[in-house]
MARNUSE-748550 format. One record per residue (C-alpha): x, y, z; residue in one letter. Coordinates in steps of 0.5 Angstrom, whole numbers, padded with zeros to 4 digits, always signed. Example, Ala and Ser with C-alpha at 12.3 -4.5 7.8 and 13.67 -1.06 7.14 Angstrom:
+0025-0009+0016A+0027-0002+0014S
//
This chain:
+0031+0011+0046X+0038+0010+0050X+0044+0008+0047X+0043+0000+0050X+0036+0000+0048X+0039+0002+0040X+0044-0003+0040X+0040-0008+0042X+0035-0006+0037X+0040-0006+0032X+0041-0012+0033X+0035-0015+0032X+0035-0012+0026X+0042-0015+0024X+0038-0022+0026X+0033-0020+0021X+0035-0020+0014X+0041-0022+0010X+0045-0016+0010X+0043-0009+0013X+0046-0003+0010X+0049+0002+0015X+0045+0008+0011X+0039+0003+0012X+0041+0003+0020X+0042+0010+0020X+0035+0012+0016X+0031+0008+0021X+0035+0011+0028X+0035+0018+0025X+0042+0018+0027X+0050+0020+0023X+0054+0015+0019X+0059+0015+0024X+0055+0014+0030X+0052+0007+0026X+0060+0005+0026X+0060+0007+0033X+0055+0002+0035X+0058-0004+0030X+0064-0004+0033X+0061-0003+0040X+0057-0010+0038X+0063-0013+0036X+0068-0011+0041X+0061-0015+0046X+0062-0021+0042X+0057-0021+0036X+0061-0024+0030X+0060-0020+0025X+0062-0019+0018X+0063-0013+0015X+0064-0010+0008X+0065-0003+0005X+0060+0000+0001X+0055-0008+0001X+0053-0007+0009X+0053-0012+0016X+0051-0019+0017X+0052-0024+0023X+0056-0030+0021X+0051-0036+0020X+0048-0040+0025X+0048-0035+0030X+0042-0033+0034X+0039-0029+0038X+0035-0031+0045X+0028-0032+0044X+0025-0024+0043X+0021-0020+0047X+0016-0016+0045X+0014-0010+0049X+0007-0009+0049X+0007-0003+0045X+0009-0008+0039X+0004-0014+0040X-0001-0008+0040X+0000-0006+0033X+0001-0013+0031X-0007-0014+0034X-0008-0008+0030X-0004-0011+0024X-0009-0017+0025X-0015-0014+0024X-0014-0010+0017X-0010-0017+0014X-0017-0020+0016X-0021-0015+0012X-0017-0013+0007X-0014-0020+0004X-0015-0027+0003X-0016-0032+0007X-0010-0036+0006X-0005-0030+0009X-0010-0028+0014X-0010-0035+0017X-0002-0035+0017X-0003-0028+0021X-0007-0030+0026X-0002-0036+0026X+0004-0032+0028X+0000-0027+0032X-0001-0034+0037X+0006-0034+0037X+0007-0027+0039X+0003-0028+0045X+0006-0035+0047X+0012-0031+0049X+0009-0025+0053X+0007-0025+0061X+0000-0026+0063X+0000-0019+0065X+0002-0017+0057X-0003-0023+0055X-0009-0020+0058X-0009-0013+0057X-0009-0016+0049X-0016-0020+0050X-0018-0014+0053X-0016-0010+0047X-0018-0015+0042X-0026-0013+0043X-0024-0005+0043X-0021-0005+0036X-0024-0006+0030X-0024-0006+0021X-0031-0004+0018X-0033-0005+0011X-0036+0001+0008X-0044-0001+0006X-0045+0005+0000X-0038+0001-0002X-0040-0006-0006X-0035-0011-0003X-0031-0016-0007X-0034-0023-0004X-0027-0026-0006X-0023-0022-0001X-0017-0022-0006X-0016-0029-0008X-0010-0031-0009X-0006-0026-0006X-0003-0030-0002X+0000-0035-0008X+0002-0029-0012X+0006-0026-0007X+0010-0033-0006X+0010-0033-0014X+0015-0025-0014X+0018-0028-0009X+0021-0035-0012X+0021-0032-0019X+0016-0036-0021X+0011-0035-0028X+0003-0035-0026X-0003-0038-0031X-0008-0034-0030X-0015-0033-0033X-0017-0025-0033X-0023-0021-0034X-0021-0015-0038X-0027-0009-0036X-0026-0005-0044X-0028-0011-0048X-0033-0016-0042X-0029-0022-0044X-0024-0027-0041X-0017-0029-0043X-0012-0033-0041X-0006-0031-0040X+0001-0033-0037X+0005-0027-0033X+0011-0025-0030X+0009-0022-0024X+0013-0016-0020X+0009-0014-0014X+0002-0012-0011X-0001-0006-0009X-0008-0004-0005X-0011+0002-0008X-0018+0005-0008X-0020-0001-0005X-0018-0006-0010X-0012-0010-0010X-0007-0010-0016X-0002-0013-0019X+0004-0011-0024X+0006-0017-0028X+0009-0018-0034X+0004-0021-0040X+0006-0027-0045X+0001-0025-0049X+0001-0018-0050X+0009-0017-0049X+0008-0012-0045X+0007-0009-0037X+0000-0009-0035X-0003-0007-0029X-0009-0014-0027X-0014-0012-0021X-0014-0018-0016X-0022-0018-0017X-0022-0019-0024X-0017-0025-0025X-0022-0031-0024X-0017-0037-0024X-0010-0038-0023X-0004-0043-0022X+0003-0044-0022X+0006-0047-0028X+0012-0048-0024X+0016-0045-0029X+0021-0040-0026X+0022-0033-0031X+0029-0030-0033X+0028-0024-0035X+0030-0018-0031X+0025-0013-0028X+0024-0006-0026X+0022-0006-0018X+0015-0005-0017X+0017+0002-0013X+0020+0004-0020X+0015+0002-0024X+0009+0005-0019X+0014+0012-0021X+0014+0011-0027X+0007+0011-0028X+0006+0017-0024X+0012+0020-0029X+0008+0018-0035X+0000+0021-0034X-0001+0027-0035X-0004+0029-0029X-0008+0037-0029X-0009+0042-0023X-0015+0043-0022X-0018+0049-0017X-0025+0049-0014X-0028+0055-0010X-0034+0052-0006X-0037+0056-0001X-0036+0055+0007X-0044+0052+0008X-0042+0046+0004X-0035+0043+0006X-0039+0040+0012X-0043+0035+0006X-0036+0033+0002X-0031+0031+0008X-0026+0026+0006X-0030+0026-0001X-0024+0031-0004X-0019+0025-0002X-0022+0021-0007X-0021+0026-0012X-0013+0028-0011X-0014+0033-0006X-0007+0037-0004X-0009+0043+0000X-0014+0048+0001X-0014+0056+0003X-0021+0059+0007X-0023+0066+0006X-0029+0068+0010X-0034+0065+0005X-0031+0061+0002X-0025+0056+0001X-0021+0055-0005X-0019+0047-0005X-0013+0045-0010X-0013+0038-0013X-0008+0033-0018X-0012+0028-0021X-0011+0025-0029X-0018+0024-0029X-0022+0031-0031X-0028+0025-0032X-0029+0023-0026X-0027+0030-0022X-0032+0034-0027X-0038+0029-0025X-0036+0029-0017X-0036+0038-0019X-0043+0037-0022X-0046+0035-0014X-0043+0042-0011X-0044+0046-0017X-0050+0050-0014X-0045+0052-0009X-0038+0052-0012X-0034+0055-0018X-0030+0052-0023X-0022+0057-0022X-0018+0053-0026X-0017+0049-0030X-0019+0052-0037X-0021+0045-0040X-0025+0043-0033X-0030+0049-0035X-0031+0047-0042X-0033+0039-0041X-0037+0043-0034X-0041+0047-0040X-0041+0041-0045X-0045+0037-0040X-0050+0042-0038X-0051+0042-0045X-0053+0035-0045X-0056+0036-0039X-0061+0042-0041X-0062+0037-0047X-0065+0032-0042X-0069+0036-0039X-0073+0040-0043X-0074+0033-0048X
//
């Protein structure tokens, strides 16, 4: 990217937000401080009304405007791309306002540009896992929660907790949202239990907007997600699978913490984080004719316990 083509993006990104830090500027360019302050002063010296702050960040003076944006093809691809997924994976509320905004899109771009996406449109593609059971309720309600965090406003929901098979209502502050391992969560913060509580979307069975707005200062969502991350305790696990096998597990070990793998002539030493020796202990149990427990000591112990069990079954 040219220095002309930086300066316009810049300030497309100025357009784009209340205020932009330099750091933020600089982050996104990968380029210096002072060349960030090169090419402030380079907008303002054009005739862009700027207003700046040390130590808050740069910001257009209001009512300013930019000319209609073009976007390049490049860009309008990955929203098509964008498009697909937000269909598969959210509600119908959101992927209905995507579809709106992607007509838009292509309301400002040449018929060449336009045809080239129509013919991209029936080549790219989100498909559902058939061993995966799907959530019939696409997340419902995403659309309303995200507007809630936003606005600060307290939720009413009815939610079906898994531990104890019943349903409770419950009024929540929510924080943010998060997909994870095919479901979509929510941080809130509880009434009823006094408490920050992790609530997945497939389980809530009602909600509604109380129109009451919440006082209380919470940690970001980014924050809270470290902070569960800090407080489990999470092991390292070691599997030594013999090469014949790594065919059949795939993207399996992705599901179980994987971190990195070394190969040895026979077999490959597979290394794993996880804070759940349940579930990687019965995943293990698949290979187990053809793999071998290194570390650690607490994994081979529940291995034994469970073959104990299983013997048990067996000769009964």
């Amino acid at each position: 990217m040219n220095r002309i083509e930086r300066l316009s993006a810049i300030l497309i990104q100025l357009q784009s937000k209340k205020v932009v830090t330099a750091e933020a500027i600089a982050e996104r360019f990968s380029i210096s401080l002072r060349t960030v302050y090169r090419d402030i002063k380079a907008l303002a010296a054009s005739g862009v009304p700027l207003i700046g702050e040390a130590g808050v960040g740069y910001s257009l003076v209001a009512g300013y405007q930019l000319p209609p944006v073009q976007f390049t093809v490049a860009e309008a691809t990955a929203f098509l791309t964008a498009e697909k997924l937000v269909d598969k994976l959210t509600d119908t509320s959101l992927s209905t306002n995507y579809r709106s905004a992607m007509f838009k899109v292509k309301a400002v771009m040449r018929y060449a540009e336009k045809e080239y996406l129509d013919l991209l449109d029936d080549n790219i593609a989100v498909l559902e896992n058939n061993y995966v059971p799907q959530d019939e309720t696409k997340a419902a309600g995403l659309g309303q929660l995200i507007s809630a965090i936003a606005k600060k406003e307290i939720i009413e929901l009815t939610y079906f907790a898994n531990h104890n098979q019943r349903s409770s209502v419950r009024q929540i502050e929510p924080i943010g949202v998060f997909y994870q391992y095919n479901k979509w969560h929510l941080i809130a913060y509880c009434h009823l239990r006094n408490d920050y509580r992790d609530f997945r979307l497939d389980r809530v069975e009602a909600l509604k907007n109380t129109g009451k707005q919440f006082q209380l200062t919470h940690p970001t969502l980014h924050k809270f997600l470290k902070q569960i991350v800090r407080d489990e305790q999470l092991y390292t696990v070691v599997i030594r699978f013999d090469n014949d096998v790594l065919k059949y597990i795939g993207e399996q070990k992705y599901y179980n913490g994987f971190v990195s793998q070394r190969s040895y002539k026979e077999y490959t030493d597979m290394t794993f984080l996880t804070a759940h020796l349940e579930g990687i202990t019965r995943w293990y149990f698949m290979y187990a004719d053809s793999a071998e427990l290194i570390a650690p000591p607490e994994l081979k112990l529940r291995s034994k316990a469970y073959l104990k069990e299983i013997a048990k079954k067996i000769n009964s």
